[in-house]
DRENTOR-812964 format. One record per residue: residue in three letters; y, z, x of N, C-alpha, C in turn. Coordinates in steps of 0.1 Angstrom, whole numbers, padded with zeros to 4 digits, always signed. Layout:
alaYZXYZXYZX;...
This chain:
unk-0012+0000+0008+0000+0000+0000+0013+0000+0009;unk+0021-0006+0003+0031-0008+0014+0045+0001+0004;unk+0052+0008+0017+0063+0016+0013+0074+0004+0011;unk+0080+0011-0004+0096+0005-0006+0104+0015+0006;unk+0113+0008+0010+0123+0015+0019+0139+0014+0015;unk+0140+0025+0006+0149+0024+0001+0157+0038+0002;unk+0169+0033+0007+0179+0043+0014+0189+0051+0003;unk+0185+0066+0005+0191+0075-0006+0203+0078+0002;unk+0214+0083-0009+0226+0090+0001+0224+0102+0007;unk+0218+0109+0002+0211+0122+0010+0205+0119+0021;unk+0200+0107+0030+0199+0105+0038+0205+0096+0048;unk+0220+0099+0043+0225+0088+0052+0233+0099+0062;unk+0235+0095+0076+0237+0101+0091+0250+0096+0097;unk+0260+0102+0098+0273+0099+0107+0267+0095+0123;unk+0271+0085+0125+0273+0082+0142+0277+0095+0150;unk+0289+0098+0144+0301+0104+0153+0297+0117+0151;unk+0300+0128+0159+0293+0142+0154+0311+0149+0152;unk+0311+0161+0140+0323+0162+0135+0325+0173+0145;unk+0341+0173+0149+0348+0185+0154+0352+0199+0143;unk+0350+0206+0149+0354+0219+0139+0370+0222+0143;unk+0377+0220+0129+0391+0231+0135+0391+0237+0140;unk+0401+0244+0147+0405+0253+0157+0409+0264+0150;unk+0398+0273+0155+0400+0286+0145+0409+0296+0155;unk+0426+0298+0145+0433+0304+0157+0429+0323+0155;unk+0432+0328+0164+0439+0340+0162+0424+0353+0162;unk+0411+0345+0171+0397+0355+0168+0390+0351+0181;unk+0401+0359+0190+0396+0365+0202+0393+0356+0212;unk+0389+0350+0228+0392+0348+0235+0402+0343+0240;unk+0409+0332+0247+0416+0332+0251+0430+0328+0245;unk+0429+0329+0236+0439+0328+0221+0441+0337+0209;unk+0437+0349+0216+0435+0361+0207+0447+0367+0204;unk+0447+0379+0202+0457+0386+0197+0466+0381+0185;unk+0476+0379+0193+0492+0370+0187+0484+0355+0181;unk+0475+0354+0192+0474+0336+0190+0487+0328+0192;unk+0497+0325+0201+0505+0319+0201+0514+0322+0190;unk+0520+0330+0181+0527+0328+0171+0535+0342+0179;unk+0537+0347+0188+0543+0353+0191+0540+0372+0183;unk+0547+0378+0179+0545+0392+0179+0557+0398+0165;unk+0548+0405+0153+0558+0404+0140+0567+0394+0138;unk+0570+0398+0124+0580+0390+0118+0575+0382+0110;unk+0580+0378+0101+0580+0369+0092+0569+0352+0090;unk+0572+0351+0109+0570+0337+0110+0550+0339+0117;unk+0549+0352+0118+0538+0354+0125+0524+0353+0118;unk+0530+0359+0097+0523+0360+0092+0512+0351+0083;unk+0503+0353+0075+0494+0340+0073+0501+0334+0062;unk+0506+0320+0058+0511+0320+0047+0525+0317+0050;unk+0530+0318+0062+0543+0324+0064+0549+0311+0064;unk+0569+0312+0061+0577+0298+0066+0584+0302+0050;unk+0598+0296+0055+0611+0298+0042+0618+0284+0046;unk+0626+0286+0035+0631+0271+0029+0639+0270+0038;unk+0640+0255+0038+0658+0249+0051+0668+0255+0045;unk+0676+0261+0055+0689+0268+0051+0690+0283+0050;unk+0677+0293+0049+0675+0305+0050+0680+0311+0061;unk+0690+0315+0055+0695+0325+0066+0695+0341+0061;unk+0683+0345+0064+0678+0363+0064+0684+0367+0051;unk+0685+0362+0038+0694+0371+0027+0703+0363+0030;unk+0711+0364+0036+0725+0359+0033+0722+0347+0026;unk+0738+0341+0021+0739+0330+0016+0736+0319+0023;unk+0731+0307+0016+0732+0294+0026+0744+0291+0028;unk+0747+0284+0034+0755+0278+0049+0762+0271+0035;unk+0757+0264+0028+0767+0257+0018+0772+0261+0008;unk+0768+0277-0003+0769+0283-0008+0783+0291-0004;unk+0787+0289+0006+0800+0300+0011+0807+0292+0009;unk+0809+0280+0007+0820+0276+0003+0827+0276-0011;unk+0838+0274-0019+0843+0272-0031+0838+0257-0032;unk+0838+0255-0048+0831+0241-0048+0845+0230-0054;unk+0853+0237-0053+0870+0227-0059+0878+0225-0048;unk+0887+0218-0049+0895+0213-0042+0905+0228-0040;unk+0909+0221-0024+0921+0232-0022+0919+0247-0016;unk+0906+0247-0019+0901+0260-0007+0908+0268+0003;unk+0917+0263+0005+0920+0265+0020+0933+0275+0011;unk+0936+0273-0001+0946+0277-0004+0937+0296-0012;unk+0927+0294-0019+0920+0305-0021+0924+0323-0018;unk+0931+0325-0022+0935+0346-0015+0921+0354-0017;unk+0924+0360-0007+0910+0372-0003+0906+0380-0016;unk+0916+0378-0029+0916+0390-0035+0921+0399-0038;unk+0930+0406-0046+0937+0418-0048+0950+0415-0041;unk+0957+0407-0047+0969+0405-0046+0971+0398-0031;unk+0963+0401-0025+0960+0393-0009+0963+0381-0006;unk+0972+0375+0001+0975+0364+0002+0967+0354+0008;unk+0959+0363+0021+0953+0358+0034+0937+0349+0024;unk+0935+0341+0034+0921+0336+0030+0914+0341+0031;unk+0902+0344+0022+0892+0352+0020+0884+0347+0035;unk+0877+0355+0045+0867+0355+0052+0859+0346+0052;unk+0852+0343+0040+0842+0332+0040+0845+0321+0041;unk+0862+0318+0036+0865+0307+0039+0874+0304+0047;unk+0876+0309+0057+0887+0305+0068+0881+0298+0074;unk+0868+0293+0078+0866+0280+0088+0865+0269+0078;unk+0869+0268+0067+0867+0259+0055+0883+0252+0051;unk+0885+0241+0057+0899+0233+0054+0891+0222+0051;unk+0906+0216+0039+0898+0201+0033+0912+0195+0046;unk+0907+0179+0047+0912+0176+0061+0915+0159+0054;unk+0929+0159+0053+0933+0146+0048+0937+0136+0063;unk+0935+0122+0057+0942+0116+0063+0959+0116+0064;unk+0965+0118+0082+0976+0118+0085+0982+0105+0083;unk+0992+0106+0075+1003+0095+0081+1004+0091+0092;unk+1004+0076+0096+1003+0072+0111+1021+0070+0111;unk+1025+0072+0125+1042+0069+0124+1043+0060+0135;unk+1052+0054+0133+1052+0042+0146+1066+0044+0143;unk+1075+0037+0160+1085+0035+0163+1088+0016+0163;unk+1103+0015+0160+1108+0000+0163+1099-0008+0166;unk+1098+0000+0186+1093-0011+0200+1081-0013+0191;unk+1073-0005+0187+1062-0011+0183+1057-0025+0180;unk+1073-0027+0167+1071-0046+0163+1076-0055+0172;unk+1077-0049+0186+1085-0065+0194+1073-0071+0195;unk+1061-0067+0196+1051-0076+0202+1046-0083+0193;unk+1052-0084+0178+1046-0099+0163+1060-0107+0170;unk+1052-0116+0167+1059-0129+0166+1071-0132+0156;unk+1083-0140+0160+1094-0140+0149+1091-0142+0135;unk+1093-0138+0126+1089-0146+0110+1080-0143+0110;unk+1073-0131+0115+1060-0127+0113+1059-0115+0100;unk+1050-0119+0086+1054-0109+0084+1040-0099+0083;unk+1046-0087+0081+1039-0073+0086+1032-0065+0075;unk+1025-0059+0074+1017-0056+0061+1004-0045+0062;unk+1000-0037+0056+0994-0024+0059+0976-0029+0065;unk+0975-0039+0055+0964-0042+0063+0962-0052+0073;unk+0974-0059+0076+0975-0063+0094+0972-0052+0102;unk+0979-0043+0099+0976-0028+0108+0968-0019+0108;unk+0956-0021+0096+0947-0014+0092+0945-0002+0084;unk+0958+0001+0082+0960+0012+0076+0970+0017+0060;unk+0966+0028+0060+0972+0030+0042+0982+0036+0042;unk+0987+0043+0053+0997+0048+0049+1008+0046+0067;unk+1020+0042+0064+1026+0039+0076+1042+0044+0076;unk+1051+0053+0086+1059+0056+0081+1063+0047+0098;unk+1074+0044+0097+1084+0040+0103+1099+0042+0109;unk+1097+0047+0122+1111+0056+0127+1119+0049+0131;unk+1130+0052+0136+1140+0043+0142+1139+0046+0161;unk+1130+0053+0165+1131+0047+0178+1131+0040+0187;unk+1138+0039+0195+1138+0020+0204+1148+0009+0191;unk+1143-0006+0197+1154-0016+0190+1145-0024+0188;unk+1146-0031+0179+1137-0043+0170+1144-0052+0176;unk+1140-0064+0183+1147-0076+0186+1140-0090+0181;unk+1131-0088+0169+1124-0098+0163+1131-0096+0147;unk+1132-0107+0149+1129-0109+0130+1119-0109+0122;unk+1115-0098+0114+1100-0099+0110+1106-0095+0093;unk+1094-0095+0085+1092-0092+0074+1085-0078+0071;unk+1090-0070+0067+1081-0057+0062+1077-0055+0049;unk+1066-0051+0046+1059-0050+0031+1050-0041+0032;unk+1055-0027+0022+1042-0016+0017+1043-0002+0029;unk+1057-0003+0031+1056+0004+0045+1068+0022+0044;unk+1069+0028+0046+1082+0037+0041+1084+0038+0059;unk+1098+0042+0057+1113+0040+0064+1116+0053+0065;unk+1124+0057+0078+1135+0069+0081+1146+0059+0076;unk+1156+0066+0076+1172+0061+0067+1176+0055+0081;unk+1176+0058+0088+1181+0047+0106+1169+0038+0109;unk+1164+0040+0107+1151+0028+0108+1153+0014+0101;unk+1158+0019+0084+1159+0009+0074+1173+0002+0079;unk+1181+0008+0086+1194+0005+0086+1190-0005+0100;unk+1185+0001+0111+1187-0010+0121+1179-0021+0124;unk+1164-0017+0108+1159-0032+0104+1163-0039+0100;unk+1173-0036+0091+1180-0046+0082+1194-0054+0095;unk+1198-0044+0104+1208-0052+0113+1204-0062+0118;unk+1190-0060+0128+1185-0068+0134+1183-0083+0122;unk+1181-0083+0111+1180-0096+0106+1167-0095+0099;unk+1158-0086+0099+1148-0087+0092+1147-0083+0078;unk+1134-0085+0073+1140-0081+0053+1129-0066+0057;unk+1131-0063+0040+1120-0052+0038+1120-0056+0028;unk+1104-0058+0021+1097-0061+0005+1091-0046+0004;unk+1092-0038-0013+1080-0031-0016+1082-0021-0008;
């Protein structure tokens, strides 16, 4: 009689022989501590806290006021000063850029000028040094000598 040979899963064999995890923290050369160092929090089985846990205290983003103007906030009780938690807390605008005259010698005559030739949104304009071009200005604010010795020199201002 001849055998069927027919292959059960119960008898099927891995090639590779399996590795066991690494069982930490039960004695020889990895005993004691096992690498996790000695108490605390971080040592124990189970252990680890959320990003931003700072021991109790508040998170790092929680200290702040959530409105505008912060910086303006009193300590409290008639107090003028900024409260503690928020004195490293300023909202941080963009400065006015100021430029002088000499600035425009270097456009070309009949060149005209404009906030985003210069990249920017906000531009105040002083009177120091001498304009000796004729140019066009548009979208730009003026000191009161500035406007006066733009206009001398021959140039306009739009806007």
């Amino acid at each position: 009689m001849t055998e069927n040979k027919i292959m059960n899963l119960n008898q099927l064999k891995s090639h590779t022989k399996r590795k066991d995890a690494k069982r930490v923290g039960r004695g020889g050369k990895r005993g004691t501590t096992s690498g996790k160092g000695t108490k605390g929090q971080k040592s124990r089985a189970g252990a680890g806290f959320k990003q931003g846990f700072r021991g109790g205290d508040n998170r790092l983003w929680q200290l702040f006021p959530k409105l505008r103007g912060a910086t303006k906030k009193p300590g409290g009780g008639g107090n003028k000063k900024i409260h503690t938690k928020h004195r490293y807390f300023q909202l941080r605008h963009d400065k006015v850029k100021i430029l002088n005259l000499d600035f425009f010698n270097k456009f070309e005559d009949g060149q005209e000028i404009t906030l985003e030739l210069l990249g920017r949104k906000e531009v105040k304009i002083l009177a120091e040094g001498q304009l000796k071009k004729k140019l066009e200005f548009k979208g730009f604010t003026f000191s009161k000598s500035a406007r006066d010795k733009i206009l001398k020199s021959g140039s306009t201002i739009n806007g």
